[in-house]
C-alpha positions as CSV (number, residue, x, y, z in Angstrom):
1,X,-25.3,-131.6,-15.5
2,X,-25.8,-135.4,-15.0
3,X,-27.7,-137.4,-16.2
4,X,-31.3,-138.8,-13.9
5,X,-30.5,-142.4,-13.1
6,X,-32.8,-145.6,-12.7
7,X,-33.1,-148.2,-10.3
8,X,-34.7,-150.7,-8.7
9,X,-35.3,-151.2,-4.7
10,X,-34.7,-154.8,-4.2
11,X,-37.1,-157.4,-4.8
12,X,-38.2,-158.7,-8.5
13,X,-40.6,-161.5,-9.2
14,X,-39.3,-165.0,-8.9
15,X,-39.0,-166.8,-12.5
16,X,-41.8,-170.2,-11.8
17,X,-38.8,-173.0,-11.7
18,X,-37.4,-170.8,-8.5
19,X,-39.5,-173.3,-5.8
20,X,-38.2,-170.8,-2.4
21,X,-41.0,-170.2,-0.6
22,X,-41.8,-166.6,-1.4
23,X,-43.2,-164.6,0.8
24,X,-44.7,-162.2,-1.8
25,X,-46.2,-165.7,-3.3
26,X,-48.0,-167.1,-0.4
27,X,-49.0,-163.7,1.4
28,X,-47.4,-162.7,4.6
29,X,-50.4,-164.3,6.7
30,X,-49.7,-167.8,4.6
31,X,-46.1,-168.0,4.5
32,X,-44.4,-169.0,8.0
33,X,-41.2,-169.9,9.2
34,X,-41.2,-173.7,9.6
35,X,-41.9,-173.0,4.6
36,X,-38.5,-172.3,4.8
37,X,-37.4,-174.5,7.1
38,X,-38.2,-177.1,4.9
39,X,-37.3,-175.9,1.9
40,X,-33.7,-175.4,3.3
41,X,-33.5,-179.0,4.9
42,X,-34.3,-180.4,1.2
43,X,-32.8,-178.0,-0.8
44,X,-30.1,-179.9,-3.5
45,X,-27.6,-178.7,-6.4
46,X,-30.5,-178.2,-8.5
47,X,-32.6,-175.8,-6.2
48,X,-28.9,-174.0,-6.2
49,X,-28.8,-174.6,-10.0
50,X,-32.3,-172.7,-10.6
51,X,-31.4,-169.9,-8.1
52,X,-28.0,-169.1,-10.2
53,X,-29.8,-169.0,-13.6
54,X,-32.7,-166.5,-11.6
55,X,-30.5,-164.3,-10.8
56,X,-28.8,-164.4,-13.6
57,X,-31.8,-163.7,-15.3
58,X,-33.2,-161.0,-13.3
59,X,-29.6,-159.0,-13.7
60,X,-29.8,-159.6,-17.2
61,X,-33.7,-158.6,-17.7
62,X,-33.0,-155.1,-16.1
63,X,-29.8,-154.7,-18.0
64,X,-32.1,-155.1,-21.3
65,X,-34.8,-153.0,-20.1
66,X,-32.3,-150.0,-19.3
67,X,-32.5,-150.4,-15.1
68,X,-29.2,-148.5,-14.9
69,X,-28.6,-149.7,-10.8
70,X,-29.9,-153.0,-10.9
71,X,-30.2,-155.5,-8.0
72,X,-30.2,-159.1,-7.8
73,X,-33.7,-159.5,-7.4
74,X,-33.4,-161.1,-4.1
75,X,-34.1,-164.2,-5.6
76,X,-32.1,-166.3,-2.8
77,X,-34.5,-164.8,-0.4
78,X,-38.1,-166.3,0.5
79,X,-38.0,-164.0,3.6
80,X,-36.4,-160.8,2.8
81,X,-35.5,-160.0,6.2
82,X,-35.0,-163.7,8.4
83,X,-33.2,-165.1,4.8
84,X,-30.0,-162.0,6.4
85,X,-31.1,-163.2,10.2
86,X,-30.5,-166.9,9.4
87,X,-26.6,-166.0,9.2
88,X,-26.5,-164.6,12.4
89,X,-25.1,-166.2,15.1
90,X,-27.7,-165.8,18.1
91,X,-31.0,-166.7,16.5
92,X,-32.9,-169.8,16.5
93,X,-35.4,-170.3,13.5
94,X,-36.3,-174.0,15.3
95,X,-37.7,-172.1,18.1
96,X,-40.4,-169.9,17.4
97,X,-42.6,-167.3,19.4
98,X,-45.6,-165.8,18.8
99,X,-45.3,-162.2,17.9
100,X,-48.0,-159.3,16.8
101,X,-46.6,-156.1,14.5
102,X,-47.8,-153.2,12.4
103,X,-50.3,-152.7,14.8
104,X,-52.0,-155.8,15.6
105,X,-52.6,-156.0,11.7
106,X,-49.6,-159.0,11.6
107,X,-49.3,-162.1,13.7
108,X,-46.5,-163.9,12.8
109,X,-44.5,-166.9,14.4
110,X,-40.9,-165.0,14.8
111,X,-37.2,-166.7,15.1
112,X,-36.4,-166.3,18.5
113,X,-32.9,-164.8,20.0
114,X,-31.3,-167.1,22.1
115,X,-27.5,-166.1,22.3
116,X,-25.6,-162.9,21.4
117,X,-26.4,-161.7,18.0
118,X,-22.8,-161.4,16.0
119,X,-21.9,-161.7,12.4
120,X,-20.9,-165.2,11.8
121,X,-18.8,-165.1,8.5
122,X,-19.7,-162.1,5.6
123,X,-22.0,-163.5,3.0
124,X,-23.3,-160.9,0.8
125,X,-19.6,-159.6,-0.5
126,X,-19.7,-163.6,-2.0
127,X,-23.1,-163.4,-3.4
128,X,-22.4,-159.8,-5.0
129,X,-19.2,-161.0,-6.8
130,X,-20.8,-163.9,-8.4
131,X,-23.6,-161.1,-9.5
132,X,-21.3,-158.9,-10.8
133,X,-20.1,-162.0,-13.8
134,X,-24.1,-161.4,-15.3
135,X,-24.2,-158.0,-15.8
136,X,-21.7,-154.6,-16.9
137,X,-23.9,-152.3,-14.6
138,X,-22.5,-151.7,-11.1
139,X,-25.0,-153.9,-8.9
140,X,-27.0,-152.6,-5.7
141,X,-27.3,-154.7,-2.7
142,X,-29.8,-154.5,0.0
143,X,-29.8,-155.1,3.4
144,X,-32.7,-154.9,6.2
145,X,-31.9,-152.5,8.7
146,X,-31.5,-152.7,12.8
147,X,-35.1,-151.5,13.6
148,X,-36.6,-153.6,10.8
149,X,-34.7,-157.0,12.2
150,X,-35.8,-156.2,15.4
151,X,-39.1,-155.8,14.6
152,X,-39.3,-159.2,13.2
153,X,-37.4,-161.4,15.7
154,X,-38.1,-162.5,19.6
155,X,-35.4,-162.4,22.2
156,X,-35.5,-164.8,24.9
157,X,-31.6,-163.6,25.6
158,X,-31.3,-159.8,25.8
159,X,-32.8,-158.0,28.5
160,X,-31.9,-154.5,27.5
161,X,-33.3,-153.7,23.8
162,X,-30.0,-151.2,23.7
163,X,-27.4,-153.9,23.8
164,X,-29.7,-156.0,21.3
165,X,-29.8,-152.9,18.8
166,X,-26.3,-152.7,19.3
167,X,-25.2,-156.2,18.1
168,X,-27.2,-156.2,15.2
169,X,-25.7,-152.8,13.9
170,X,-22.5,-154.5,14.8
171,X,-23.7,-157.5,12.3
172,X,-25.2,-155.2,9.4
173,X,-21.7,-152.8,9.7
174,X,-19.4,-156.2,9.5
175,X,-21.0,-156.8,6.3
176,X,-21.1,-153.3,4.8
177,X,-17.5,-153.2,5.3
178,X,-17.1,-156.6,3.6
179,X,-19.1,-155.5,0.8
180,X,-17.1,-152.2,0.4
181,X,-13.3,-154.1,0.7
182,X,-14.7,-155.7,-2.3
183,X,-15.7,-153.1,-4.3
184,X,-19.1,-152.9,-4.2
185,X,-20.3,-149.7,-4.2
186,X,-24.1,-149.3,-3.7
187,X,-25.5,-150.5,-0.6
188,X,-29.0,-149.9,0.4
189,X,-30.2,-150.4,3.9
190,X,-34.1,-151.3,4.0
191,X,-35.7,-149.5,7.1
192,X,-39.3,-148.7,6.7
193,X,-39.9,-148.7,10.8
194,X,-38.1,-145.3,10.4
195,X,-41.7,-144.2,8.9
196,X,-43.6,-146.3,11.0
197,X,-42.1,-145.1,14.0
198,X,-40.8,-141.9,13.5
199,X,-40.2,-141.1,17.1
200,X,-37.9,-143.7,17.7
201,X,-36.5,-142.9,14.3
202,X,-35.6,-139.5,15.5
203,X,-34.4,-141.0,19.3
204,X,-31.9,-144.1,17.8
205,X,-33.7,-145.2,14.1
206,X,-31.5,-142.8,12.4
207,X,-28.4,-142.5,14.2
208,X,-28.0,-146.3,14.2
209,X,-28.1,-146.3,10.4
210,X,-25.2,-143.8,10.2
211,X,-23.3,-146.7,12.5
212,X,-24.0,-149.4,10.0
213,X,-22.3,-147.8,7.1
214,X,-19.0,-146.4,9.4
215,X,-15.9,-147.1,8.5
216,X,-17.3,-147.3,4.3
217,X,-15.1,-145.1,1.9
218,X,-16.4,-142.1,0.3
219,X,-16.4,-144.1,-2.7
220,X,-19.6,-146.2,-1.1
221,X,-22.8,-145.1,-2.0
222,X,-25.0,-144.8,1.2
223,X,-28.8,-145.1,0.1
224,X,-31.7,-145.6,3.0
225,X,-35.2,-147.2,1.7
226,X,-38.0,-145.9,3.9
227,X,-41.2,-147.5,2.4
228,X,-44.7,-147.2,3.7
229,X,-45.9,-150.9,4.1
230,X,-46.8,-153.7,1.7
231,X,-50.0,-155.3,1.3
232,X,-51.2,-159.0,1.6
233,X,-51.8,-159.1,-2.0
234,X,-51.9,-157.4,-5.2
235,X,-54.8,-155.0,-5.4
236,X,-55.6,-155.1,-2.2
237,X,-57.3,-151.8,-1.4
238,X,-57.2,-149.8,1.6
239,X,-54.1,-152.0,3.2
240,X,-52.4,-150.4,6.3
241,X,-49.9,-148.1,5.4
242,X,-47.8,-145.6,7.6
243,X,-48.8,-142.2,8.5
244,X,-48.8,-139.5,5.5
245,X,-46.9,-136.7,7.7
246,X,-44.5,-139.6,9.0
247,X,-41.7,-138.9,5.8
248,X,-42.0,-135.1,6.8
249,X,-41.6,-135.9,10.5
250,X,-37.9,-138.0,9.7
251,X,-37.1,-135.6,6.7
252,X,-34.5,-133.3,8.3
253,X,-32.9,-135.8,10.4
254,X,-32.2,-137.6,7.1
255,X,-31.2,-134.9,5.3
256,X,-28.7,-134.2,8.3
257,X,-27.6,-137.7,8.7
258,X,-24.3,-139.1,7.1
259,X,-26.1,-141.0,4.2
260,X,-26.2,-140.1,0.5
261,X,-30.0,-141.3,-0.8
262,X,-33.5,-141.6,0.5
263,X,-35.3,-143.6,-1.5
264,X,-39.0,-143.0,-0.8
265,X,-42.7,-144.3,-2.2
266,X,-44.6,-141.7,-4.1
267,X,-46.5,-143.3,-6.3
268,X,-48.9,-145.2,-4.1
269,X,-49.7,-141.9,-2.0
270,X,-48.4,-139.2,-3.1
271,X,-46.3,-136.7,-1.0
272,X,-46.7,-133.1,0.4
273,X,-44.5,-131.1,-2.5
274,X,-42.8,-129.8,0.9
275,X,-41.1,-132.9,1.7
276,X,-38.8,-132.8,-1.0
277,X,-37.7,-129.3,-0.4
278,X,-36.4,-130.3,3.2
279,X,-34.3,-132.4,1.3
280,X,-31.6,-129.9,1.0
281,X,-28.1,-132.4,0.4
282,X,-29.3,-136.0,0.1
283,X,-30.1,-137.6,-2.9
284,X,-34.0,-138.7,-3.4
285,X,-34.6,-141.9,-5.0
286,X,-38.2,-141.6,-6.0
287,X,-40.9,-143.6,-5.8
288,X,-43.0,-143.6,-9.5
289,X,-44.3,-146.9,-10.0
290,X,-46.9,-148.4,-7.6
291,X,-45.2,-151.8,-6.5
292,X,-48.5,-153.6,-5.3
293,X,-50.8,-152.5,-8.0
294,X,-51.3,-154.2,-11.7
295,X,-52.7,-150.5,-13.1
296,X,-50.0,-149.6,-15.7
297,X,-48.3,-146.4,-15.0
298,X,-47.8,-144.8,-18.6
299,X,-45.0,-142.6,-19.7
300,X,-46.2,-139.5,-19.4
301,X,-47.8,-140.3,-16.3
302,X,-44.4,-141.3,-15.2
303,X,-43.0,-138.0,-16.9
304,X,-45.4,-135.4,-15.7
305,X,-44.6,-136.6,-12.2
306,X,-40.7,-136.7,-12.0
307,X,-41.4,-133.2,-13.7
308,X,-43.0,-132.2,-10.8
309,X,-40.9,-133.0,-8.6
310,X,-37.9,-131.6,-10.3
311,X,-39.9,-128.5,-8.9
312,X,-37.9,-129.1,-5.5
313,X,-35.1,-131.1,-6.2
314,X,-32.4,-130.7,-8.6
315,X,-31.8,-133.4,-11.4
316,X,-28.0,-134.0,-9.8
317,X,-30.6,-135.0,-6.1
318,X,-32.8,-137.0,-7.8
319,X,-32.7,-141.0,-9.1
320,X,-36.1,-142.8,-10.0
321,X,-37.1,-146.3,-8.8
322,X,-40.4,-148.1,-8.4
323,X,-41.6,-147.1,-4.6
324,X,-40.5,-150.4,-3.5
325,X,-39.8,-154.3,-4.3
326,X,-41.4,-155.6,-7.4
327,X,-41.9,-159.4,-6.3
328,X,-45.6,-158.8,-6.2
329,X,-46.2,-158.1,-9.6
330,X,-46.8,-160.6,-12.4
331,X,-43.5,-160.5,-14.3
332,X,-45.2,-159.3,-17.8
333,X,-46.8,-156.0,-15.7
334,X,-43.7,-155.5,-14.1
335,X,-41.4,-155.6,-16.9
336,X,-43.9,-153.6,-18.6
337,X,-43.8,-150.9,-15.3
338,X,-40.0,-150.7,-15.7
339,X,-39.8,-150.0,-19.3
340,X,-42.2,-147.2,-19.3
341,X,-39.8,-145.3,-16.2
342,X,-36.9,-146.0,-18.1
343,X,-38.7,-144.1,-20.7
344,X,-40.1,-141.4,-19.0
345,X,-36.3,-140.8,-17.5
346,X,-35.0,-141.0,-21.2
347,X,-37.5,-138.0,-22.6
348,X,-36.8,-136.2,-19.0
349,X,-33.0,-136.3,-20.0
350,X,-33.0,-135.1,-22.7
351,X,-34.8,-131.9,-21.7
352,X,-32.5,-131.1,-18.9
């Protein structure tokens, strides 16, 4: 029997000399569009100098702490999702509109769409080679997925939301297949509409994400990150979060689609024990630390609950990750979050 693996989902915190401007830093009702702007229309060889030795140290840091599947932190990216939209070819990020999401709780200023969305020239095959010189461990790379661009963007050019969905799983698939010609082979597509809005999940959500990974080899893969929602700052209470039935209303669809993971949040809100047992082929990736909290989960905390859920899901189904990105957290509680799952995993292995 195999062994329960550990990784991250994407984001880590940013070491201090890093100057992007982060939205995990400035809150996503502080940071806008036109931080970025400037940051990239000053940048020089020593903001590209600073953003090397970060990721280098973020590999390196989760190497040490025993991360098995690490990422890259996602340290190039102030904006996890426009940082992928600003190499498309269609989108303007000088001309902004005004756009409301998550329920009127978000008002944002979004990139607007002014030409056909394609893939312009593969970039994340580059950035995961030069990863892959910091670290032994094979290295996870995360895209944002069709549902969760479109969410974020305005389109002045497409008049038939189809044909815009369509281009952009064109531009997510040309650079899955880039990353899998060069060996990479864990790629995670970020898509936490799909819990959001489960109906249009279920309609297109789903089947669209089985389009951005065709054409991969078997030896890809294929993980899916559904998260619940982030909050404007740590400790918030009470933020906006999706519904608690909305994992169970996407679950078989999941489990039926052409993918090989589901990672999902369990930490923060814990899950129906029935979820996982509709899980019945696909790999969960579960949720055990909370990713927007400074509470410390211990390890027998940490233990006691992937015990639980071993319950439903067979150790050879089952990988354990914080529910989502880490940038929130102060890097001393996060690294302190990591090395207690890595533990709990450790004394969980060696039962099984």
């Amino acid at each position: 029997m195999g062994k329960i693996k550990t990784t991250v989902i994407g984001s880590y915190p940013k070491p201090a000399y890093v100057e992007i401007p982060d939205w995990f830093k400035l809150g996503f009702a502080t940071y806008t569009t036109k931080d970025s702007n400037a940051y990239l229309k000053n940048k020089d060889q020593d903001d590209d100098f600073h953003l090397l030795k970060g990721i280098k140290e973020v590999l390196q840091e989760q190497e040490k702490i025993g991360i098995d599947i690490p990422t890259d932190g996602e340290i190039r990216r102030g904006n996890y999702i426009h940082y992928h939209c600003r190499h498309l070819k269609g989108i303007s990020f000088d001309k902004l509109t005004k756009k409301v999401c998550r329920n009127g709780a978000y008002t944002f200023m979004a990139p607007t769409v002014i030409g056909k969305i394609e893939s312009i020239k593969p970039f994340l095959a580059n950035e995961w080679k030069l990863c892959t010189l910091f670290t032994n461990n094979q290295i996870k790379v995360t895209i944002p997925g069709p549902m969760t661009i479109f969410d974020t963007i305005s389109s002045e050019y497409y008049k038939d939301e189809k044909e815009l969905y369509d281009d952009i799983v064109k531009a997510i698939n040309h650079e899955v297949l880039s990353l899998a010609e060069q060996g990479c082979v864990h790629i995670q597509i970020d898509e936490p509409l799909l819990v959001r809005k489960p109906k249009d999940a279920l309609d297109f959500g789903i089947k669209n994400l089985e389009r951005c990974f065709a054409g991969v080899p078997s030896t890809v893969f294929k993980t899916i990150h559904a998260c619940c929602g982030y909050p404007n700052k740590l400790d918030e209470k009470d933020y906006p979060k999706a519904d608690k039935d909305a994992y169970l209303k996407v679950a078989k669809a999941l489990d039926d689609a052409d993918i090989d993971a589901i990672s999902l949040e369990d930490c923060h809100r814990r899950n129906d024990p029935e979820l996982f047992s509709k899980f019945t082929k696909t790999t969960i990736i579960l949720g055990v630390l909370k990713i927007a909290s400074s509470k410390i989960e211990t390890v027998e905390e940490i233990k006691n609950h992937i015990e639980e859920v071993l319950q439903n899901i067979p150790a050879e189904r089952l990988m354990i990750a914080p529910d989502c990105g880490l940038a929130m957290l102060p890097i001393e509680i996060c690294k302190a979050k990591l090395k207690n799952m890595v533990k709990a995993v450790e004394l969980v292995n060696q039962q099984i």
